[in-house]
C-alpha positions in Angstrom: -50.0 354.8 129.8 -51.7 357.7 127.2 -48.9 359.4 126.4 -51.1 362.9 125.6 -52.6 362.3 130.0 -51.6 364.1 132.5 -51.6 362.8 135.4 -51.6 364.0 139.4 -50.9 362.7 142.7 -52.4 364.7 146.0 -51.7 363.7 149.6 -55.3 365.2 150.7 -54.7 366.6 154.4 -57.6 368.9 156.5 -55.9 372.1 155.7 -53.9 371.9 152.4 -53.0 369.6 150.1 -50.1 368.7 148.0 -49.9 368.0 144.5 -47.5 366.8 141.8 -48.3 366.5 138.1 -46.4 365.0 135.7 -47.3 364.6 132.1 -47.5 361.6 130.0 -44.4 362.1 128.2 -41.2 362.8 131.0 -40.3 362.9 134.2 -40.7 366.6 135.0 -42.7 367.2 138.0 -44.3 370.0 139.1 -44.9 370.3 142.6 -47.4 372.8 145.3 -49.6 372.8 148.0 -52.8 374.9 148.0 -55.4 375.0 151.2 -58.4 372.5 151.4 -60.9 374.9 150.4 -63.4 374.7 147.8 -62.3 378.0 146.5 -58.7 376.6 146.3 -59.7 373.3 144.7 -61.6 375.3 142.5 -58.7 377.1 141.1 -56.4 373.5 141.0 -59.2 372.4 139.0 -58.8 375.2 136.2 -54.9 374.8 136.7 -54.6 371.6 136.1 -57.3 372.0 132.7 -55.0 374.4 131.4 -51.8 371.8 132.1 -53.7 368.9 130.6 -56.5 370.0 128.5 -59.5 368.1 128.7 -57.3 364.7 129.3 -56.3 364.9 133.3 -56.2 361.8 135.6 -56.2 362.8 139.7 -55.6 360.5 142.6 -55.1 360.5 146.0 -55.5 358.1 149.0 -58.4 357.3 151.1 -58.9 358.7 154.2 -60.7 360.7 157.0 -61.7 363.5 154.2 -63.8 360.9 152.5 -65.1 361.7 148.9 -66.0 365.1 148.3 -62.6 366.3 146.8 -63.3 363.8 144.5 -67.0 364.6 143.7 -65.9 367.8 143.0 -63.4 367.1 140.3 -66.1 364.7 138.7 -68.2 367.5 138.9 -65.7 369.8 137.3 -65.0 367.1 134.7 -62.0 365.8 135.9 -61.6 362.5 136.4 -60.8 361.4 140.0 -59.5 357.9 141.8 -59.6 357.6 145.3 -57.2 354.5 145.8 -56.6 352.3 148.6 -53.6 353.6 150.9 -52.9 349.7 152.0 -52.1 348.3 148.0 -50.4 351.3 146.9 -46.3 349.4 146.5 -43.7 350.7 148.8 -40.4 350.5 148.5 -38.2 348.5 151.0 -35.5 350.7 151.0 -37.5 354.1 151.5 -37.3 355.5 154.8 -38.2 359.0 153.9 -41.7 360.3 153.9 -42.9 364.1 152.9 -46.3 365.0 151.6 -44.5 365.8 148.7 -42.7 362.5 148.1 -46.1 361.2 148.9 -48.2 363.2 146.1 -45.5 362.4 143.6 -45.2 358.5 144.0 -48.9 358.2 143.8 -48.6 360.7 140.3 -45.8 357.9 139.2 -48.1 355.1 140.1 -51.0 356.6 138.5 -49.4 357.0 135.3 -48.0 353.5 135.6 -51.9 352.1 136.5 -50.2 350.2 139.8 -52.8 351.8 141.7 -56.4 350.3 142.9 -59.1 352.2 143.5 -61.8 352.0 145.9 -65.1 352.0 145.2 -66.7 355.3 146.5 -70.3 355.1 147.2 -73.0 357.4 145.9 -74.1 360.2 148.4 -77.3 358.5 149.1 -74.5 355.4 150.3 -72.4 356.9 152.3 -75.8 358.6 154.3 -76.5 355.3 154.8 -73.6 354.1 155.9 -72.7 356.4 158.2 -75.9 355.5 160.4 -75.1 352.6 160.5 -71.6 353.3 161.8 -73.3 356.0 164.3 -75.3 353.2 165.8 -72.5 351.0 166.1 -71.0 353.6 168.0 -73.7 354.5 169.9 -73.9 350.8 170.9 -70.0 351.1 172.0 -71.2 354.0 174.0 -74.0 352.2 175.8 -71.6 349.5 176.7 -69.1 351.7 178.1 -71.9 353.8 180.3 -73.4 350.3 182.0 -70.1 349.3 182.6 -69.0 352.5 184.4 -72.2 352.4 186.6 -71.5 348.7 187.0 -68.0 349.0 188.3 -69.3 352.1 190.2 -71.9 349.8 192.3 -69.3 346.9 192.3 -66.6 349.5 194.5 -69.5 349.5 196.7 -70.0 346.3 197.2 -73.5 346.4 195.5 -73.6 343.4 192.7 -77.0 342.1 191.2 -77.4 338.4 192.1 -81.0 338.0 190.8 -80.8 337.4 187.1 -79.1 339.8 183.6 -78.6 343.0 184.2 -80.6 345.3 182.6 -83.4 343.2 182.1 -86.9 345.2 183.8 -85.9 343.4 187.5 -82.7 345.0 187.5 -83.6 348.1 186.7 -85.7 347.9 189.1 -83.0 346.9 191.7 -81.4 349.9 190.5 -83.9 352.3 191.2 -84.4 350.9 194.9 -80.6 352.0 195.8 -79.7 354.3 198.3 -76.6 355.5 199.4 -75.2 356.9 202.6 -73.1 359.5 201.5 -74.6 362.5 199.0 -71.7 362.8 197.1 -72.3 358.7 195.9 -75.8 359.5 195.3 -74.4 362.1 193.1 -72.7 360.5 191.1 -74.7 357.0 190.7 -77.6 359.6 189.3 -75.2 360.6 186.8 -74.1 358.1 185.6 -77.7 355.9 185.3 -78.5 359.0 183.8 -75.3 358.5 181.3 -76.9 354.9 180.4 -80.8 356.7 179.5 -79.6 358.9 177.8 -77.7 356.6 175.4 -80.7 354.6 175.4 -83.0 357.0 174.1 -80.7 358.2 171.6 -79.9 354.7 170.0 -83.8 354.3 169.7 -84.2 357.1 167.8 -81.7 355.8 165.6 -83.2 352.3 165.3 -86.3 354.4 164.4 -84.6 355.9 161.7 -83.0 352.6 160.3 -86.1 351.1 159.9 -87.8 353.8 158.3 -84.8 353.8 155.6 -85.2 350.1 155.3 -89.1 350.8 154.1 -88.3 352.6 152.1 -86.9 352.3 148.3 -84.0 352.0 146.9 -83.3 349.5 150.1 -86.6 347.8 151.1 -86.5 344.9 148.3 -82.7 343.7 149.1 -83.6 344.1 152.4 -86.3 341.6 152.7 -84.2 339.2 150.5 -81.9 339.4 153.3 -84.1 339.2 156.2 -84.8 335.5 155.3 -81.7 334.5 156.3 -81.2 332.9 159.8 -79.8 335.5 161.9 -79.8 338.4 159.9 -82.7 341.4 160.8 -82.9 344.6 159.6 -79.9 346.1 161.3 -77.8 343.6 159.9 -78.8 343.5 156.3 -78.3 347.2 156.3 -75.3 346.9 157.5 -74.1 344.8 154.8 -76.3 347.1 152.0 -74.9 350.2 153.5 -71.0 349.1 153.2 -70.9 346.8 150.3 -73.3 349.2 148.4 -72.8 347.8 144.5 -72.8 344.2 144.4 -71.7 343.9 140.9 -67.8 344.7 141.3 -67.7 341.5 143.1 -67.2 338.8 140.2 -67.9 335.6 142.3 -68.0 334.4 146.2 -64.2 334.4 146.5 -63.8 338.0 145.8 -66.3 339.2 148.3 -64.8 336.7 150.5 -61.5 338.4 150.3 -62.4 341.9 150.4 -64.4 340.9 154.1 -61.0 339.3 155.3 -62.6 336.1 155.6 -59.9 333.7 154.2 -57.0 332.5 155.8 -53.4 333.7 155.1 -50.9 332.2 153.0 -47.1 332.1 152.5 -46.2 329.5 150.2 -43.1 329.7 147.7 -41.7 325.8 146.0 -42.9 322.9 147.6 -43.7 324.7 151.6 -47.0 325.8 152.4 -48.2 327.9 155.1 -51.3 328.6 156.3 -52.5 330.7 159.2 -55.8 333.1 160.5 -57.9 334.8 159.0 -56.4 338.2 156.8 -59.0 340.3 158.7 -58.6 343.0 155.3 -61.1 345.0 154.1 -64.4 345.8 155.7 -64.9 344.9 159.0 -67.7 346.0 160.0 -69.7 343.5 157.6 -66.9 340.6 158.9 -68.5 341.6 162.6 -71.7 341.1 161.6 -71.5 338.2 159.7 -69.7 336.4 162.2 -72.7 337.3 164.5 -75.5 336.4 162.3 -73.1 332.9 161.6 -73.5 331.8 165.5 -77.0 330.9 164.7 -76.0 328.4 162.2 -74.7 326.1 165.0 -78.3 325.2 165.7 -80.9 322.5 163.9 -82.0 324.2 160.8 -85.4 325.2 161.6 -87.9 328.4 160.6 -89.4 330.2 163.9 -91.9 332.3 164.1 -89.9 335.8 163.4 -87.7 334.6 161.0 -91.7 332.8 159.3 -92.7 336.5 159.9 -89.9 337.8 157.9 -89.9 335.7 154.8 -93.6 336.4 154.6 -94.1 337.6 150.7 -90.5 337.0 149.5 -89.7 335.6 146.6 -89.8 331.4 146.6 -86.1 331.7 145.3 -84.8 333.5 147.7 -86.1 331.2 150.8 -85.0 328.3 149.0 -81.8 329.9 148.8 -81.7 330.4 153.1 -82.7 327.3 153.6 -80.2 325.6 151.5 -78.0 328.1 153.7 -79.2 326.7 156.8 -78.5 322.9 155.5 -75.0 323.4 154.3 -73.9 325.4 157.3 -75.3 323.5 160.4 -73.5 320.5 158.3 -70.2 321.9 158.3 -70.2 323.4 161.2 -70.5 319.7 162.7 -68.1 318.2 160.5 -65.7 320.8 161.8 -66.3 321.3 166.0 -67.8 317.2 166.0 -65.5 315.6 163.2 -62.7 317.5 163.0 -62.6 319.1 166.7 -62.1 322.6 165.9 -62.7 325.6 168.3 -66.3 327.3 167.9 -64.9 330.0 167.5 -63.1 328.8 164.2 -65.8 327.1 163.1 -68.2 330.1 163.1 -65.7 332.0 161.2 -65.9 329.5 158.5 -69.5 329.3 158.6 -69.2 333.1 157.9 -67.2 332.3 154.8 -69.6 330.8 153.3 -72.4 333.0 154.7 -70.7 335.7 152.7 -71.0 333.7 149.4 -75.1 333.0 149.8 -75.0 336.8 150.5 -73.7 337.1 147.2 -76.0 334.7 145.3 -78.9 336.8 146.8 -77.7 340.1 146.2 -75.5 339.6 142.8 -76.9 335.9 141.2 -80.6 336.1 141.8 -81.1 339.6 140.7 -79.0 338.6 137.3 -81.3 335.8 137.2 -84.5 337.7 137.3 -83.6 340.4 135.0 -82.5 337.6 132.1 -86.1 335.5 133.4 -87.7 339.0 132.6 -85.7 339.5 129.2 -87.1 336.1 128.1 -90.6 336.7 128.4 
């Protein structure tokens, strides 16, 4: 603790927020709310210069209003953490919960560095990420339409027998369909129309993924991660687009950790205990390495898109996916074949480890390079 800092909590809300700052030296708080305006925070920005001088700490909790109260104290020189609501200590005992108790604790917690803060992503990042989190929802969305047109046709007795659905034959089969009544020819053209619509709007977003992935700062880690078995474009953007700056992630077992891919623990003296997976942190990278880890159950082999997709990549870096490929099909029959776990288990081990080759290609190899580069 500096004892010249001042430091302040905010519990960040749409329309106002609250804030408590307390100085370095005492307990004396001082506690308001302003509105959620730039104009306000403008005017908590001088206020709390004038309080604190040029040496002013900030903090508050992350949430639905994202980063840009806290790219505009950076901006305005003040420095700004945005920490994570789910490690910030509670008390047992506490039962009582205000925005103002809130802004205060996290002032207290600041000053006594008990807080950990998130890593915010550039704005270039976050564009990134979210599409990829509008396809994802897009796909939800195209799931939910066939299935209401689906359950539609199935009150009506109407079920495909002939292969998928969805494939060119069925749509076909849906085309051909004729109803009685108007009112069901209605609403079937609804909600077909429901699915095509979702359709043609999650193209244009696939479009607009793989133009970004062309493109620089992206196309380079991209490729490195498209010679992995089971990982395309979508996917390695996925991963690029939440995980952003490899390098606060030490070794494996922290990105490991931060995906929610290791198991829980409760041990204290001699008992151990063991149980799933934590399932903290980020997962919408946990949900597509577990995806892109149900092709390691196969013979290691190199087809002709994934031959397609390593074309002009660096030796190192197929060398690495294969060794991926060895090690995981291995363990993933020393753990369904020798050990008789559930797939489903297994895969999410295989994932595990999938996350720390991810790491060797994104944190290790480009280390390696730069020092390779250094030396000539």
């Amino acid at each position: 603790m500096n004892q010249g800092t001042t430091y302040v909590g905010m519990d960040v809300h749409k329309n106002d927020i609250a804030v408590c700052l307390l100085s370095g030296e005492g307990n004396e708080a001082q506690e308001w709310t302003v509105a959620h305006t730039k104009q306000s925070v403008n005017r908590l920005i001088r206020r709390l210069k004038r309080a604190g001088g040029s040496d002013v700490e900030s903090a508050y909790e992350a949430g639905p209003c994202g980063y840009a109260l806290r790219r505009q104290f950076e901006a305005a020189g003040v420095g700004c953490q945005v920490v994570a609501p789910s490690l910030v200590p509670v008390r047992p005992g506490d039962r009582i919960k205000t925005d103002r108790r809130d802004a205060r604790k996290l002032a207290e917690m600041l000053r006594a560095g008990l807080l950990v803060e998130v890593h915010p992503p550039s704005e270039e990042e976050e564009s990134l990420r979210d599409l990829c989190r509008c396809r994802e929802d897009l796909k939800q969305n195209l799931m939910r339409a066939r299935h209401r047109l689906g359950k539609m046709l199935l009150r009506r007795g109407l079920v495909y027998r002939e292969g998928g659905n969805w494939t060119r034959r069925h749509r076909e089969w849906l085309q051909k369909l004729d109803f009685e009544q108007e009112i069901d020819r209605f609403v079937f053209a609804e909600y077909l129309a429901g699915v095509e619509i979702v359709e043609a709007r999650l193209s244009a977003v696939d479009q607009k993924l793989i133009e970004v992935s062309e493109a620089e700062p992206w196309a380079e880690r991209i490729g490195w991660l498209r010679c992995f078995r089971g990982i395309d474009t979508v996917t390695a953007m996925t991963i690029l687009a939440e995980l952003h700056d490899f390098r606060r992630f030490h070794c494996p077992r922290q990105l490991m950790c931060y995906l929610g891919l290791v198991p829980r623990e409760y041990s204290s003296g001699e008992s151990q205990h063991r149980g799933g997976l934590t399932k903290a942190g980020n997962s919408h990278v946990r949900r597509v390495l577990v995806e892109a880890a149900w092709h390691y159950r196969h013979r290691p082999a190199v087809g002709v898109k994934l031959r397609q997709r390593r074309r002009g990549q660096p030796a190192a870096m197929i060398a690495l996916a294969d060794r991926a490929q060895q090690r995981l099909y291995g363990r993933y029959g020393r753990l369904v074949l020798g050990r008789g776990k559930p797939p489903t288990k297994a895969v999410a081990a295989l994932a595990r480890e999938l996350a720390g080759f991810i790491w060797a290609a994104l944190y290790l190899y480009p280390q390696q390079r730069g020092m390779e580069a250094e030396a000539k």
